[in-house]
N, C-alpha and C positions, 0 to 999 in steps of 0.2 A: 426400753423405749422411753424416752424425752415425755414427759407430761405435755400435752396440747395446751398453747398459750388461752388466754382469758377469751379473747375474740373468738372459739369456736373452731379456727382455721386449723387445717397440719399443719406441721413445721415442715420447711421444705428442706427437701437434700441436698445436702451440700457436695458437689462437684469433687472428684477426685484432684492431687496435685498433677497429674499427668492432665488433667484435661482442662483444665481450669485456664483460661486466657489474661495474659496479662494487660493490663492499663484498661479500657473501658468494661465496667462490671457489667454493663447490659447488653453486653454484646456474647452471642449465644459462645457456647466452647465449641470445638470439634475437634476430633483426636485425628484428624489428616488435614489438618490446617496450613504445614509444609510437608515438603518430600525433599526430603535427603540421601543422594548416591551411599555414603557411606554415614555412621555415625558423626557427626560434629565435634563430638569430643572426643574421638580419636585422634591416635597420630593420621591416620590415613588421610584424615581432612586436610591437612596442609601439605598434601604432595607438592612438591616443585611443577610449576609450568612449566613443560617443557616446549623449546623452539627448535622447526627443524632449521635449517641451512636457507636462503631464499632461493632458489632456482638462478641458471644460468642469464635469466630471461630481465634480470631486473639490474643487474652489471653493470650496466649502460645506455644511454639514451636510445631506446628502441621504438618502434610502430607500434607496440601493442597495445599502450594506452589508448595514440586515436584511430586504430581499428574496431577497440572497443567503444570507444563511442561512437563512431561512424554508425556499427550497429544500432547503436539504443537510436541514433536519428533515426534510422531505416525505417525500427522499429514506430517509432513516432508517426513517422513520415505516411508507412503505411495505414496507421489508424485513423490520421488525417483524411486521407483518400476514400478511405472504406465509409468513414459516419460522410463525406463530402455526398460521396454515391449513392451511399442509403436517403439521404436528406432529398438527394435530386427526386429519388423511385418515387418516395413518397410525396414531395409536394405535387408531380403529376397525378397522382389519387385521390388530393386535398381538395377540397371544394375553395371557393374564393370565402376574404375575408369579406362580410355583408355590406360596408359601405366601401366598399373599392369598385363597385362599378363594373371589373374585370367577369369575365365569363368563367374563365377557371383560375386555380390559384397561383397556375405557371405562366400568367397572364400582369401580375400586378408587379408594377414601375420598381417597388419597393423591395419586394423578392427577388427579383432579375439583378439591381444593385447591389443587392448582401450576395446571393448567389457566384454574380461575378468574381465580387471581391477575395470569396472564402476560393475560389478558383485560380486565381491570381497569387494570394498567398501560398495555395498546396504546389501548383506548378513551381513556383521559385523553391520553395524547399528543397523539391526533388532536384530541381536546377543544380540547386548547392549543394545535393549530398553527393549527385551525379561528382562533380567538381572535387568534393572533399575524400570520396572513396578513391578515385583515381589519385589524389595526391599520396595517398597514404598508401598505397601498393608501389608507389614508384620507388626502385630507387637509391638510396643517399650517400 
């Protein structure tokens, strides 16, 4: 064993070359620091990627593209509707804001106008996706 330097203290251990981390020293070691499928240094690590074939579906100009986003709108569209409705439930349960005057909070000038508006924009959405999902079924 190493003689204890002059200060009193142990000498500390030194880290194994397996676990020891490279570039910043005071950053602790860990021996699962990455996870590798196969060893790295294998040939196994450089299998070829393989590609299959692309489907019959991609050939040529087809709907599937904006079927698929028709979707993600629906999808949209319906999240739109749903915080729209929850928003309504709950300003009827709301008390009014304290200087507005109004008795409840389904009641102020300010509300009713955002209200509206976010009504306005959800109705046209569906409008258009009503429009876009029909286009996209028809057809060509």
């Amino acid at each position: 064993m190493p003689d204890a330097p002059a200060s009193g203290r142990k000498p500390r251990a030194r880290p194994s070359a397996a676990v020891r981390t490279s570039g910043n020293p005071r950053r602790r070691a860990s021996r699962t620091r990455f996870w590798w499928p196969v060893n790295p240094s294998s040939t196994e690590a450089n299998w070829p990627i393989r590609s299959s074939p692309s489907p019959s579906i991609f050939d040529g100009p087809k709907t599937y593209g904006a079927r698929a986003q028709v979707l993600h709108a629906a999808l949209d569209t319906g999240i739109a509707r749903g915080a729209l409705d929850a928003a309504v439930a709950q300003v009827t349960k709301a008390g009014p804001w304290f200087e507005s005057g109004a008795a409840r909070a389904a009641d102020e000038p300010l509300l009713l106008q955002q209200a509206g508006d976010l009504e306005i924009e959800v109705r046209a959405a569906e409008a258009l996706l009503r429009e876009a999902a029909s286009a996209s079924t028809r057809p060509t």
